[in-house]
C-alpha positions in Angstrom: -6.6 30.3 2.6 -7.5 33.9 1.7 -8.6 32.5 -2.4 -11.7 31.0 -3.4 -12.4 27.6 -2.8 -12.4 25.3 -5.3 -12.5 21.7 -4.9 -11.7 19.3 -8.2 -12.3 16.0 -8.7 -14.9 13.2 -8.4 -17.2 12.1 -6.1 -19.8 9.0 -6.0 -23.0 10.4 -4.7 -22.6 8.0 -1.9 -19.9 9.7 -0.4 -21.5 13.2 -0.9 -21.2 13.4 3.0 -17.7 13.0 2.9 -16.9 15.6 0.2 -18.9 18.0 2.3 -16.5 17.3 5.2 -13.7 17.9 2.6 -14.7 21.2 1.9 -15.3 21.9 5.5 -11.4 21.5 6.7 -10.3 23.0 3.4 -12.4 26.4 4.3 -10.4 26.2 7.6 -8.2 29.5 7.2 -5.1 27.3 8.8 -4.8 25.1 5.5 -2.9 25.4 2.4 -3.9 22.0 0.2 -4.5 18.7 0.1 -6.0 15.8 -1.4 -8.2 12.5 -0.7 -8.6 9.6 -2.5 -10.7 6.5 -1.3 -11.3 3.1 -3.3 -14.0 0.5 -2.2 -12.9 -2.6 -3.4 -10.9 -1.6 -6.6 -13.4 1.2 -7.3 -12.4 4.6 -6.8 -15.6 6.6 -5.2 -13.3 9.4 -4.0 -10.8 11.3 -5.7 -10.9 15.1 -4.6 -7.9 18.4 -4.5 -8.4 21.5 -3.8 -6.2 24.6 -2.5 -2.7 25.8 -3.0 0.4 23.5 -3.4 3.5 26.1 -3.8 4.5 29.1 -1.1 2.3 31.6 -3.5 -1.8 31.7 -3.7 -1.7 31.7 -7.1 -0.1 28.1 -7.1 -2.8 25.7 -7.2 -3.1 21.8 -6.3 -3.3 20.3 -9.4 -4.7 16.7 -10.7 -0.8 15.6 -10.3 0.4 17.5 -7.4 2.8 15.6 -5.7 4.1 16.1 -1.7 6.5 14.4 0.4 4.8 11.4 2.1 7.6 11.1 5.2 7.0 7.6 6.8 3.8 6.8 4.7 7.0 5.8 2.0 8.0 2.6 4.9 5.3 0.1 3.8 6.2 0.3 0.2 9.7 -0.6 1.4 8.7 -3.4 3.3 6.6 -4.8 0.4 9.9 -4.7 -1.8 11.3 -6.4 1.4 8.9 -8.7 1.7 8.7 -9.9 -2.1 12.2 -10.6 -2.1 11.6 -12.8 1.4 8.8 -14.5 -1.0 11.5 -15.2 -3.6 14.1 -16.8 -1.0 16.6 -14.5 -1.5 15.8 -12.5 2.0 15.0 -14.5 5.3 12.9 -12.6 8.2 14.9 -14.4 10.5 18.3 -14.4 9.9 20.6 -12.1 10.7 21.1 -8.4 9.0 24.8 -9.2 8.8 24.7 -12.3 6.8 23.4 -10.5 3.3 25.6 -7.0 5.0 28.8 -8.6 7.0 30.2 -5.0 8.6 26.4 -4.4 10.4 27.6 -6.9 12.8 29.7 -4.3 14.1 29.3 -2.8 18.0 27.1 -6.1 19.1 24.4 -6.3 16.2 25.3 -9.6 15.0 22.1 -11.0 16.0 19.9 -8.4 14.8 17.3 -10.1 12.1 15.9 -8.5 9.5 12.3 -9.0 11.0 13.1 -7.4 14.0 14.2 -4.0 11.6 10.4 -4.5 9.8 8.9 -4.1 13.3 10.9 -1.6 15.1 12.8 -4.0 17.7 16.1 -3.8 16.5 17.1 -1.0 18.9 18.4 1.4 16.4 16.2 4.5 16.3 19.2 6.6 16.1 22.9 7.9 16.0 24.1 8.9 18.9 27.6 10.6 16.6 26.5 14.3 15.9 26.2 14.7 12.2 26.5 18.0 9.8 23.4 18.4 7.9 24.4 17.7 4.4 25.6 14.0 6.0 22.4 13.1 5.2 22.5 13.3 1.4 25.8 10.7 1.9 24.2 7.2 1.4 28.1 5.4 2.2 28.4 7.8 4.9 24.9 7.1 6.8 25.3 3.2 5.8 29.0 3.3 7.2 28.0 5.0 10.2 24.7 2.5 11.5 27.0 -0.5 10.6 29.2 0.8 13.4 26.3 2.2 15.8 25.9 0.0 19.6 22.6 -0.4 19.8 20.2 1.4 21.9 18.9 -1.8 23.2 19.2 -5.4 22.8 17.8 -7.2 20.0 14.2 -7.9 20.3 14.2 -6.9 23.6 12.3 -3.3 23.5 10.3 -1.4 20.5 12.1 1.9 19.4 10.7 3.5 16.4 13.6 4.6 13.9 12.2 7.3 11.8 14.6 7.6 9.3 17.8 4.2 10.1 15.3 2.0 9.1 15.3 3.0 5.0 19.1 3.2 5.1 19.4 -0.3 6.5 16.7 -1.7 4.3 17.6 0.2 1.4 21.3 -1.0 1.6 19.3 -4.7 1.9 17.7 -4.1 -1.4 21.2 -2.8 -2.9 22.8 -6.0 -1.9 20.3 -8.5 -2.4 18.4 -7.0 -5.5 21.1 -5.6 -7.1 19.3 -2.3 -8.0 19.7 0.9 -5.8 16.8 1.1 -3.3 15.1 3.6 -5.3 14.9 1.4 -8.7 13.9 -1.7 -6.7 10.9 -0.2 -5.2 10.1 1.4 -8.7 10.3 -1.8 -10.5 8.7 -3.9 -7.3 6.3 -1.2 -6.4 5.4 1.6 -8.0 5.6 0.0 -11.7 2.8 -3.1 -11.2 0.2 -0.7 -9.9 1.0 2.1 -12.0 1.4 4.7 -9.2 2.4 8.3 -9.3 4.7 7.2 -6.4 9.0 8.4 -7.0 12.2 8.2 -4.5 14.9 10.0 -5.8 13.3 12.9 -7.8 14.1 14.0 -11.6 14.1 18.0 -12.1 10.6 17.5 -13.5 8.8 15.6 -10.7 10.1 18.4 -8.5 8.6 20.9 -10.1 5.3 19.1 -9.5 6.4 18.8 -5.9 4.0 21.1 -3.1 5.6 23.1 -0.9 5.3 21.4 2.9 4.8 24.6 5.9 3.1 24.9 8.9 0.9 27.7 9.0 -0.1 26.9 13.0 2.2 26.9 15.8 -0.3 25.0 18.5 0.8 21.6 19.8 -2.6 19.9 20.4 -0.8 16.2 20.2 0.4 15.3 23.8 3.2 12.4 22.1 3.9 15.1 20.0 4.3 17.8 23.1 6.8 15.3 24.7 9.0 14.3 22.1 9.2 18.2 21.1 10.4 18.8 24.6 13.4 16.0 24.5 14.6 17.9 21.3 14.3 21.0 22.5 15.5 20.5 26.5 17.0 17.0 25.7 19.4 17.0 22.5 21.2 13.4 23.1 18.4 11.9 24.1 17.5 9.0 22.1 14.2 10.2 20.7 15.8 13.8 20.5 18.7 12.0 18.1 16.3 9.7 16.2 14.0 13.0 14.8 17.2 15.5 14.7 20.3 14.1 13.8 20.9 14.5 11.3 19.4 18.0 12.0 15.7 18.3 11.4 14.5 16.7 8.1 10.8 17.8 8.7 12.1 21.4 8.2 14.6 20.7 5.0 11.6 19.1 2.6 11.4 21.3 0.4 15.5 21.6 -0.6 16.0 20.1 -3.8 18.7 18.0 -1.9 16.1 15.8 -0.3 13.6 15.5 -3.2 16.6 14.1 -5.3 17.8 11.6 -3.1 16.9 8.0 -1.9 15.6 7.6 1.7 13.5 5.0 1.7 11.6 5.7 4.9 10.7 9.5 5.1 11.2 10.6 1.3 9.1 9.1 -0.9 7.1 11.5 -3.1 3.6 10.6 -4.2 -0.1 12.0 -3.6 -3.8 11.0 -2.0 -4.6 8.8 -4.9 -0.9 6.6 -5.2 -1.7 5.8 -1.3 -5.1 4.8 -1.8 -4.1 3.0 -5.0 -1.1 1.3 -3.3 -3.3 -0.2 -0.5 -5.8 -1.5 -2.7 -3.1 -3.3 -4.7 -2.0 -4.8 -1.4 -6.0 -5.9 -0.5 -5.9 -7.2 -4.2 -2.9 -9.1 -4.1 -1.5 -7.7 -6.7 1.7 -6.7 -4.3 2.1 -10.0 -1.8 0.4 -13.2 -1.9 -1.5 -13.8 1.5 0.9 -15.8 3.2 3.3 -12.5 2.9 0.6 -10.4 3.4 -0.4 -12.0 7.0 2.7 -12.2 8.2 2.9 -8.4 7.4 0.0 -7.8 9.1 0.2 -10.0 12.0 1.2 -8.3 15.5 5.0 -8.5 16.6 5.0 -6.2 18.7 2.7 -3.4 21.2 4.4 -1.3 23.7 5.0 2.4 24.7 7.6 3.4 22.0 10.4 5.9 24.0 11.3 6.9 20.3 7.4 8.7 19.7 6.4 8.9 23.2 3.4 6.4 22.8 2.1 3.4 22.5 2.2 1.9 19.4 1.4 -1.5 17.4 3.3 -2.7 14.5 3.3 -5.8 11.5 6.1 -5.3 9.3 6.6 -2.0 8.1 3.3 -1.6 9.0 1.2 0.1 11.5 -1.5 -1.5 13.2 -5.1 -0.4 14.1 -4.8 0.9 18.2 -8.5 2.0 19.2 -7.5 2.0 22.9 -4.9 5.1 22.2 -4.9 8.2 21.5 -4.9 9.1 17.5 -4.4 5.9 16.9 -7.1 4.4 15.2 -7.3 4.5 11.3 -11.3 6.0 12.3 -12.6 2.2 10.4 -12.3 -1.5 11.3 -10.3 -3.3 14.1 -8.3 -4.8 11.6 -7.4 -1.6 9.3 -3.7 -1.4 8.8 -1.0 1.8 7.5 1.1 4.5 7.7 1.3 7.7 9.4 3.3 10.4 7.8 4.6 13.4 10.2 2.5 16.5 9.1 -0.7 15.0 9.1 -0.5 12.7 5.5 -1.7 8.9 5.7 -2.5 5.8 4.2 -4.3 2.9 5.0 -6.6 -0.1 3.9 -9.5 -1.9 5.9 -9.9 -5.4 4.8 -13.3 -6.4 6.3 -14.9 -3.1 4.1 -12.5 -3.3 1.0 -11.4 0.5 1.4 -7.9 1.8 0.7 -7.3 5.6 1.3 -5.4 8.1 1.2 -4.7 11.5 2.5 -2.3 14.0 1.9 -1.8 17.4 2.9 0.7 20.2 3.1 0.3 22.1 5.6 2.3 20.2 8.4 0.5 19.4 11.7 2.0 18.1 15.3 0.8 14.5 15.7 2.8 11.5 15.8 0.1 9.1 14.9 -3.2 9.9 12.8 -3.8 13.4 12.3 -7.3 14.2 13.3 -8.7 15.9 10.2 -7.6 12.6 8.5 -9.1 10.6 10.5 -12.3 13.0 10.7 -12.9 12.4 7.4 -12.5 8.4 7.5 -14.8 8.5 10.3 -17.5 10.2 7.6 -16.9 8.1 5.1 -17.2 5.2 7.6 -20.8 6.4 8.0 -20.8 6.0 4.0 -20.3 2.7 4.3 
């Protein structure tokens, strides 16, 4: 940033160390803005913004600067999923095409809705090359997995799916819930905690929106290295088709065209404080009752993902604490479970310390799991603790 510094917000004089840490990646001249928000059981101690959130220096991160949080938006999915599995009216284990007959298609008959949550239905991706403005065509993308063969056998491998997992839960919560994905996580979600959190974005929210760019061209992330080399070297590869078909959403986040519609794993809009705010909602119970909660939380499944190029450990919409891999740990407990966005945004809770935080930036980085400067700054505020 070639402006001033200026960092807004609070801080408890506990956490003085980690404010000092904030300060220290916002001076780095590679970033534009972001924003951190950390709660200690309930109470927030945390709550700090600083830089510039639109493509001039004069536009400055505000108190209600919103960004696009990418796959930080899949556990608020799977908690709207996983409320209406508490009210009987979704079943973990039967199959996707009882509540949606036409999924059955190409062999996914046995498919179960718990094996979407956790990334072992084998449907990362499309294999049919798509235009780019298919993907603002909800009957289009629905009509298109219900026919897709699967890229493995139902349970039978982990394959991440970046972006087919909110159109196949999202047409669940049509069916079931009877409101469009975007209303039923509002009214499930984002309404009982009060949360700054929107899919499917009004002319106004978007003018609050920050504008997402990468402003360094290095690829320090080895996962990251590979899977850029299937899409460049590799375009029908299945982690190449999963990422950019269709063509690259990580580069179209700031058309108007994604802001306003509904995907209900890469495009929910929302800041630091709405992450941190929904995981302690989740720690409170205000979301799931425990029951729901463990099972969302419990491991079903840990394996080298051939979507990301890593090893990865998932609940249910959820992703699980990995301290044996490579930007994988959440930087707190064993037992600390998320989200990472792509760019470097994230969101998480620790249950045995009663911290929920969150992190969002945009200037876009090349991980696939936790971005290091987020989890720098959870380390410091580990030592806080």
């Amino acid at each position: 940033m070639t402006h001033a510094l200026t960092i807004h917000g609070h801080c408890d004089p506990r956490f003085e160390s980690v404010k000092k840490a904030f300060v220290g990646l916002m001076q780095s001249p590679f970033e534009r803005g972001a924003a951190l928000c950390i709660q200690i059981d309930g109470e927030t101690v945390i709550d700090l913004w600083a830089g510039i959130a639109g493509p001039e220096p004069a536009s400055h991160w505000q108190h209600d600067t919103l960004l696009n949080l990418f796959s930080c938006t899949k556990p608020f999915t799977a908690v709207a999923i996983m409320q209406l599995v508490g009210e009987g009216r979704l079943d973990l284990d039967t199959p996707i095409c009882h509540y949606w007959p036409e999924f059955a298609n190409a062999g996914k008959a046995s498919i179960t809705l718990r094996q979407v949550l956790c990334h072992r239905a084998g449907l990362p991706a499309l294999r049919t090359p798509l235009a780019p403005e298919t993907l603002y065509d909800w009957d289009t993308m629905t009509g298109l997995i219900a026919g897709e063969q699967p890229w493995a056998d139902a349970g039978k491998r982990q394959t991440y799916s970046p972006l087919l997992f909110g159109w196949i839960l999202g047409e669940l919560l049509r069916r079931v819930d009877g409101l469009s994905p975007a209303q039923s996580i509002h009214q499930r979600v984002a309404m009982p905690l009060g949360l700054d959190f929107h899919i499917g974005l009004d002319d106004a929210t978007i003018a609050r929106c920050a504008y997402m760019a990468r402003t360094k061209d290095d690829v320090d992330d080895e996962a990251f290295g590979r899977v850029l080399q299937y899409v460049l070297t590799e375009p029908n590869a299945m982690s190449s088709l999963a990422f950019a078909n269709p063509p690259m959403v990580l580069g179209r986040s700031n058309e108007a065209g994604w802001k306003r519609m509904t995907q209900p794993a890469a495009n929910g809009h929302g800041n630091a404080r709405s992450l941190a705010q929904f995981y302690a909602g989740l720690l409170d119970g205000r979301l799931l009752e425990s029951p729901l909660l463990n099972e969302m939380l419990r491991e079903h499944s840990a394996e080298y993902d051939p979507t990301i190029q890593t090893p990865t450990r998932f609940g249910l919409g959820i992703m699980l604490n990995q301290s044996d891999v490579a930007n994988g740990s959440y930087g707190m407990g064993p037992e600390a479970f998320g989200h990472m966005g792509a760019g470097g945004t994230i969101g998480f809770a620790d249950p045995e310390r009663g911290v929920a935080f969150g992190f969002a930036c945009n200037t876009i980085g090349s991980y696939v799991l936790m971005d290091p400067r987020a989890r720098g700054l959870a380390n410091v505020a580990m030592g806080c603790l």
